[in-house]
MMTF fields as JSON, N, C-alpha, C and O atoms, coordinates in Angstrom:
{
  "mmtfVersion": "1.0.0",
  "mmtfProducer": "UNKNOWN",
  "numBonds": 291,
  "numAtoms": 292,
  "numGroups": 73,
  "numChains": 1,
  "numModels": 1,
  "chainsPerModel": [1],
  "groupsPerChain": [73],
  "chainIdList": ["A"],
  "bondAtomList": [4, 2, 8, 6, 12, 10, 16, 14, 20, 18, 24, 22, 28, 26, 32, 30, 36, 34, 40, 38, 44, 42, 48, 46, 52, 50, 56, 54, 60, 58, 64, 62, 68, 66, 72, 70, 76, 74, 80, 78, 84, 82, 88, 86, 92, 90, 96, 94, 100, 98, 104, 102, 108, 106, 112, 110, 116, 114, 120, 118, 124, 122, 128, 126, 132, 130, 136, 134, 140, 138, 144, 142, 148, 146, 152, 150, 156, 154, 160, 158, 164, 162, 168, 166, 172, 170, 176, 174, 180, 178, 184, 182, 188, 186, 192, 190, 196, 194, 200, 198, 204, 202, 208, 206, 212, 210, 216, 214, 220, 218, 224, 222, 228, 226, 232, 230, 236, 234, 240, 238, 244, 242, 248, 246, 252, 250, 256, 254, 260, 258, 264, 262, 268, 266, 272, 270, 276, 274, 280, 278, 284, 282, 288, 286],
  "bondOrderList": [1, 1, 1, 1, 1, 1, 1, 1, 1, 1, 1, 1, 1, 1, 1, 1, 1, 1, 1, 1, 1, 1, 1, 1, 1, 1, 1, 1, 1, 1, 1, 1, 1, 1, 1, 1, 1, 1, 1, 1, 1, 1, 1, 1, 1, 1, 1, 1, 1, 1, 1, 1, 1, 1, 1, 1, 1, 1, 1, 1, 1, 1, 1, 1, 1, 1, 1, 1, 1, 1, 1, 1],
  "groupList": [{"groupName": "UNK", "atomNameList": ["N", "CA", "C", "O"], "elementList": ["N", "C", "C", "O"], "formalChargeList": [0, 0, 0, 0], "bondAtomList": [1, 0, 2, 1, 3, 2], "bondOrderList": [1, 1, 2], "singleLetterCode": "X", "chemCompType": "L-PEPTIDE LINKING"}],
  "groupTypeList": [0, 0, 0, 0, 0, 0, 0, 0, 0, 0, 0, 0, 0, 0, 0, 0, 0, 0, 0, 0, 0, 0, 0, 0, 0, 0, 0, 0, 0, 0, 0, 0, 0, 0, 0, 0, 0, 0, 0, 0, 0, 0, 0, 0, 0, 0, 0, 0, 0, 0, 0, 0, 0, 0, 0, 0, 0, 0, 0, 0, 0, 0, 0, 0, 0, 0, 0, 0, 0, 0, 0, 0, 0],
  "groupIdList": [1, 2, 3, 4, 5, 6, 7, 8, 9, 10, 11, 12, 13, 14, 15, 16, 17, 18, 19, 20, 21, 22, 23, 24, 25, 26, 27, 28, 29, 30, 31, 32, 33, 34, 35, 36, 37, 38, 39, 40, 41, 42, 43, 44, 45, 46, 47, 48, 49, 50, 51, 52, 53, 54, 55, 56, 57, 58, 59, 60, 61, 62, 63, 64, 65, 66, 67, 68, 69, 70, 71, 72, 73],
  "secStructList": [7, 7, 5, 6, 6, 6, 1, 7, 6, 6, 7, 7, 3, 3, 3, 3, 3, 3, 7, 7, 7, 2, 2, 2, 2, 2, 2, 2, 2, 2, 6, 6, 7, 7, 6, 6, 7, 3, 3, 3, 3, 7, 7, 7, 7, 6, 6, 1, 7, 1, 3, 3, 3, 3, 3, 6, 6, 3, 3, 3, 3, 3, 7, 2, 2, 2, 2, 6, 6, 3, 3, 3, 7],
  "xCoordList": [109.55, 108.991, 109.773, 110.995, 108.785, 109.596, 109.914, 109.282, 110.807, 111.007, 110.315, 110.071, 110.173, 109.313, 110.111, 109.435, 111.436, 112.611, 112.455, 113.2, 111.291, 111.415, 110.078, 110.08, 109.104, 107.777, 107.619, 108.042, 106.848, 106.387, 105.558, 104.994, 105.428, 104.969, 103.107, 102.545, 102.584, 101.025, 100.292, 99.084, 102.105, 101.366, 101.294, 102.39, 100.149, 99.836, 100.077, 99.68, 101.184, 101.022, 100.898, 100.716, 101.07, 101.337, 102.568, 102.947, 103.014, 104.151, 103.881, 102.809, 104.644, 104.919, 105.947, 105.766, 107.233, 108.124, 109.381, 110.066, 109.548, 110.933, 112.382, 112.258, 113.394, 114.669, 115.047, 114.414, 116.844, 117.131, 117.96, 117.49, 118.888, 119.113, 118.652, 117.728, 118.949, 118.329, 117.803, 116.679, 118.663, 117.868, 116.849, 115.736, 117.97, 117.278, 115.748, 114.675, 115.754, 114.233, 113.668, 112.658, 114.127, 112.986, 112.291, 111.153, 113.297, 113.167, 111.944, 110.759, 112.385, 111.373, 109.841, 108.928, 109.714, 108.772, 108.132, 106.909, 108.879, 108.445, 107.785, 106.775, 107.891, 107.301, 106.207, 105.749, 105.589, 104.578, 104.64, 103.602, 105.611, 105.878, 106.026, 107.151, 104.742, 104.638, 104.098, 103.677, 104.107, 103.995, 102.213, 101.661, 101.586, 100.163, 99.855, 98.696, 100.634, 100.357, 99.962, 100.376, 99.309, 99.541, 100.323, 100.375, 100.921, 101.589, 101.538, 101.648, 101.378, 101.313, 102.688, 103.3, 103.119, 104.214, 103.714, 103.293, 103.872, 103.679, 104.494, 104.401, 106.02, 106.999, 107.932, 107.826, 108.768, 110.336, 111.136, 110.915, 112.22, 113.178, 113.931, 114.272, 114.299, 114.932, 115.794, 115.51, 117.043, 117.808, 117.128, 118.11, 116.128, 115.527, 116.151, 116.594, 116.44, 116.353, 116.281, 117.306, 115.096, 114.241, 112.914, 112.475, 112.438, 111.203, 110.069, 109.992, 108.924, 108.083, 106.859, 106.573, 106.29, 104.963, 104.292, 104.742, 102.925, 101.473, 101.958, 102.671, 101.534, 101.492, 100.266, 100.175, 99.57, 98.464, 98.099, 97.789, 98.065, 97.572, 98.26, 97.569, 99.461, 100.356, 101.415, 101.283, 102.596, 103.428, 104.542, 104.24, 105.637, 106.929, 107.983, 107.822, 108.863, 109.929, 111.318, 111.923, 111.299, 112.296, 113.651, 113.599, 114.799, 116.116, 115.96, 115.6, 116.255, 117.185, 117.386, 116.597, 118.295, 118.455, 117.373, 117.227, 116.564, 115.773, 114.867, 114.629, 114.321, 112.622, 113.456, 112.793, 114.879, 114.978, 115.394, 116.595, 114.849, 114.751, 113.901, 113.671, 112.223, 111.079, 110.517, 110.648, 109.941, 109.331, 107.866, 107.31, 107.258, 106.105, 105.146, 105.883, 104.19, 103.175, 102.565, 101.695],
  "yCoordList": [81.486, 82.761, 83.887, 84.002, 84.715, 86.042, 87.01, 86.746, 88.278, 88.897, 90.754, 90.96, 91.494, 92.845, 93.384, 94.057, 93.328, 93.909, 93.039, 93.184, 91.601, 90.731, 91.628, 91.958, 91.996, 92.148, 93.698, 94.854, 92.929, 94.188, 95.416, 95.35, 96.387, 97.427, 97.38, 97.257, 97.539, 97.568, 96.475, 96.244, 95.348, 94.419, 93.985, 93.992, 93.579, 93.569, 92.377, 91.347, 92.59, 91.112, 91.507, 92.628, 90.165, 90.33, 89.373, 88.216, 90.427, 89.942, 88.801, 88.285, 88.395, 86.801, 86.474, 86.002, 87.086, 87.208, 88.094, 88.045, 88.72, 89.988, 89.065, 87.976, 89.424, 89.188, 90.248, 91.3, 89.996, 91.134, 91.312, 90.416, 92.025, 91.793, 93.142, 93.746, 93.683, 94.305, 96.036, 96.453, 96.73, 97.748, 98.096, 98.604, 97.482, 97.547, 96.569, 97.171, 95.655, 95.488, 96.21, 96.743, 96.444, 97.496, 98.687, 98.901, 99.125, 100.181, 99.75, 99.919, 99.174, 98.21, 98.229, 98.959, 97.369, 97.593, 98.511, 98.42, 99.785, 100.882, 101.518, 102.095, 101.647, 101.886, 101.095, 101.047, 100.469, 100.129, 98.573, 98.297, 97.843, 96.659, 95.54, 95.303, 94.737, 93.723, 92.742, 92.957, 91.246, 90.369, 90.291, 90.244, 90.297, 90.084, 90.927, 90.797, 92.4, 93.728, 93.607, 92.74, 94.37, 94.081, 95.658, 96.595, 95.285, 96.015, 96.29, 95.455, 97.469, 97.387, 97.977, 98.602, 97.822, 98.175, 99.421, 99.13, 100.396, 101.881, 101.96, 101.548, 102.654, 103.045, 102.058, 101.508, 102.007, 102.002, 102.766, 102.879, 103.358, 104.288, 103.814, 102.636, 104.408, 104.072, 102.743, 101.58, 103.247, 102.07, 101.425, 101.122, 101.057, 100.008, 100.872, 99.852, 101.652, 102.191, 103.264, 103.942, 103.838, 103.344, 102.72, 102.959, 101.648, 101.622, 101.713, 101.041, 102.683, 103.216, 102.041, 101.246, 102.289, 100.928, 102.094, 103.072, 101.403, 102.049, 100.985, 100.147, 101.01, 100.128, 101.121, 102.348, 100.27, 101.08, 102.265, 103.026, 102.713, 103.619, 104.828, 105.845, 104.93, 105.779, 105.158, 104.006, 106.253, 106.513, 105.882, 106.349, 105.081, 104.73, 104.653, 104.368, 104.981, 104.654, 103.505, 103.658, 102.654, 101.498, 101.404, 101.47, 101.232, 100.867, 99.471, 98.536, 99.429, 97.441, 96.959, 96.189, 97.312, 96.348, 96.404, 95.183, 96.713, 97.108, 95.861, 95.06, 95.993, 95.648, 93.933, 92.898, 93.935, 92.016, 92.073, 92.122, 92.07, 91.794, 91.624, 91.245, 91.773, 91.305, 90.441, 90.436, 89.792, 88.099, 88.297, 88.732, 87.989, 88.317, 87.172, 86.205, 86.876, 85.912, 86.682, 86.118],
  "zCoordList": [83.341, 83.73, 83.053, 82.964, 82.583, 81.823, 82.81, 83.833, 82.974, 83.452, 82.931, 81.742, 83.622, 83.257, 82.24, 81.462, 81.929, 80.739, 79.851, 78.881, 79.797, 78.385, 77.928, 76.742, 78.616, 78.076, 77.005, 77.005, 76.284, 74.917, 75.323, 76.416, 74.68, 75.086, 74.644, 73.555, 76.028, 75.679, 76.221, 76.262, 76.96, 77.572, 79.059, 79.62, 79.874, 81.111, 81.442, 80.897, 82.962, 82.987, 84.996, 85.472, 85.807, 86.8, 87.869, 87.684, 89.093, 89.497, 89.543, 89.23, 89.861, 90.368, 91.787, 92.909, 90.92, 92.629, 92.387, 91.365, 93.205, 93.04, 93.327, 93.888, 93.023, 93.073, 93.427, 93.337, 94.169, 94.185, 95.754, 96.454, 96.489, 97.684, 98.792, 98.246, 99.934, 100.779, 100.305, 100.585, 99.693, 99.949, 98.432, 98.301, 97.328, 95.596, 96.167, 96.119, 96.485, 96.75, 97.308, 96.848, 98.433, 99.341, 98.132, 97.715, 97.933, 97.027, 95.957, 96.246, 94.694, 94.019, 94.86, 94.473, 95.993, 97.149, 97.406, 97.521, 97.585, 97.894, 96.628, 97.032, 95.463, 94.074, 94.091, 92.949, 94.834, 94.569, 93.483, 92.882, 93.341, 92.65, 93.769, 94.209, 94.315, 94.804, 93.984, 92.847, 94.768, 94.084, 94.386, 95.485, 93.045, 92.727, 92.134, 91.74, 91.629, 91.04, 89.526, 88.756, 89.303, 87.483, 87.556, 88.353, 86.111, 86.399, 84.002, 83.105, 83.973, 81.787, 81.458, 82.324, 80.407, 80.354, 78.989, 77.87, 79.392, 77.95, 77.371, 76.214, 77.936, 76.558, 77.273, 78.369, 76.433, 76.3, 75.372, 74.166, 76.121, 75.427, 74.258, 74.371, 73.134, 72.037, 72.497, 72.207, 73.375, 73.391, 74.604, 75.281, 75.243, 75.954, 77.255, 77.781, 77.952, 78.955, 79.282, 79.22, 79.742, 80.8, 79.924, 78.799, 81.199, 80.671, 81.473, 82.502, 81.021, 81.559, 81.464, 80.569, 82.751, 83.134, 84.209, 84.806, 84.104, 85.313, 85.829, 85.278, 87.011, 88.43, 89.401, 89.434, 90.002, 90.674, 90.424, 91.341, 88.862, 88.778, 88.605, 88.557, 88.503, 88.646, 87.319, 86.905, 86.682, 85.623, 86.63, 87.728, 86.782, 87.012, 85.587, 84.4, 86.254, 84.854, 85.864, 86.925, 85.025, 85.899, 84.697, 83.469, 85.597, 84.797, 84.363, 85.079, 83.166, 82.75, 83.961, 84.508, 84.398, 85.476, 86.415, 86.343, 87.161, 87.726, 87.773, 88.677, 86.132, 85.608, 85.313, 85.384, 85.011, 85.106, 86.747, 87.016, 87.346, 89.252, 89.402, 90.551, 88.09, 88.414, 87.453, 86.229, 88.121, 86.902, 86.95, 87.959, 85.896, 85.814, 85.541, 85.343, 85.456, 84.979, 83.383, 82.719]
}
């Protein structure tokens, strides 16, 4: 399983399952990144952080560390 910090820009994939311990998930959670979401990935920053993805419809920008806490299909 790849993680959301392996995936290329332009490509859609969906969760699969979050990592991560009590409140950085919640958080994650709370952005609207559950497991079944699609979720596209638009930019990434020169040096790979941040990287910006739609999720329901809406612009998020997630840290490196962040986007490998989520695995994708």
């Amino acid at each position: 399983m790849k993680t959301l910090r392996e995936i290329k820009v332009g490509e859609t994939v969906t969760v699969a399952k979050l990592t991560g311990e009590g409140a950085v998930k919640r958080r994650i959670m709370d952005m609207g990144i559950t497991k079944g979401v699609e979720v596209m990935v638009r930019k990434v920053a020169p040096l790979g952080d941040p990287v910006e993805v739609t999720v329901r419809g809406y612009e998020l920008s997630l840290r490196k560390a962040d986007a490998a806490m989520i695995f994708v299909l």
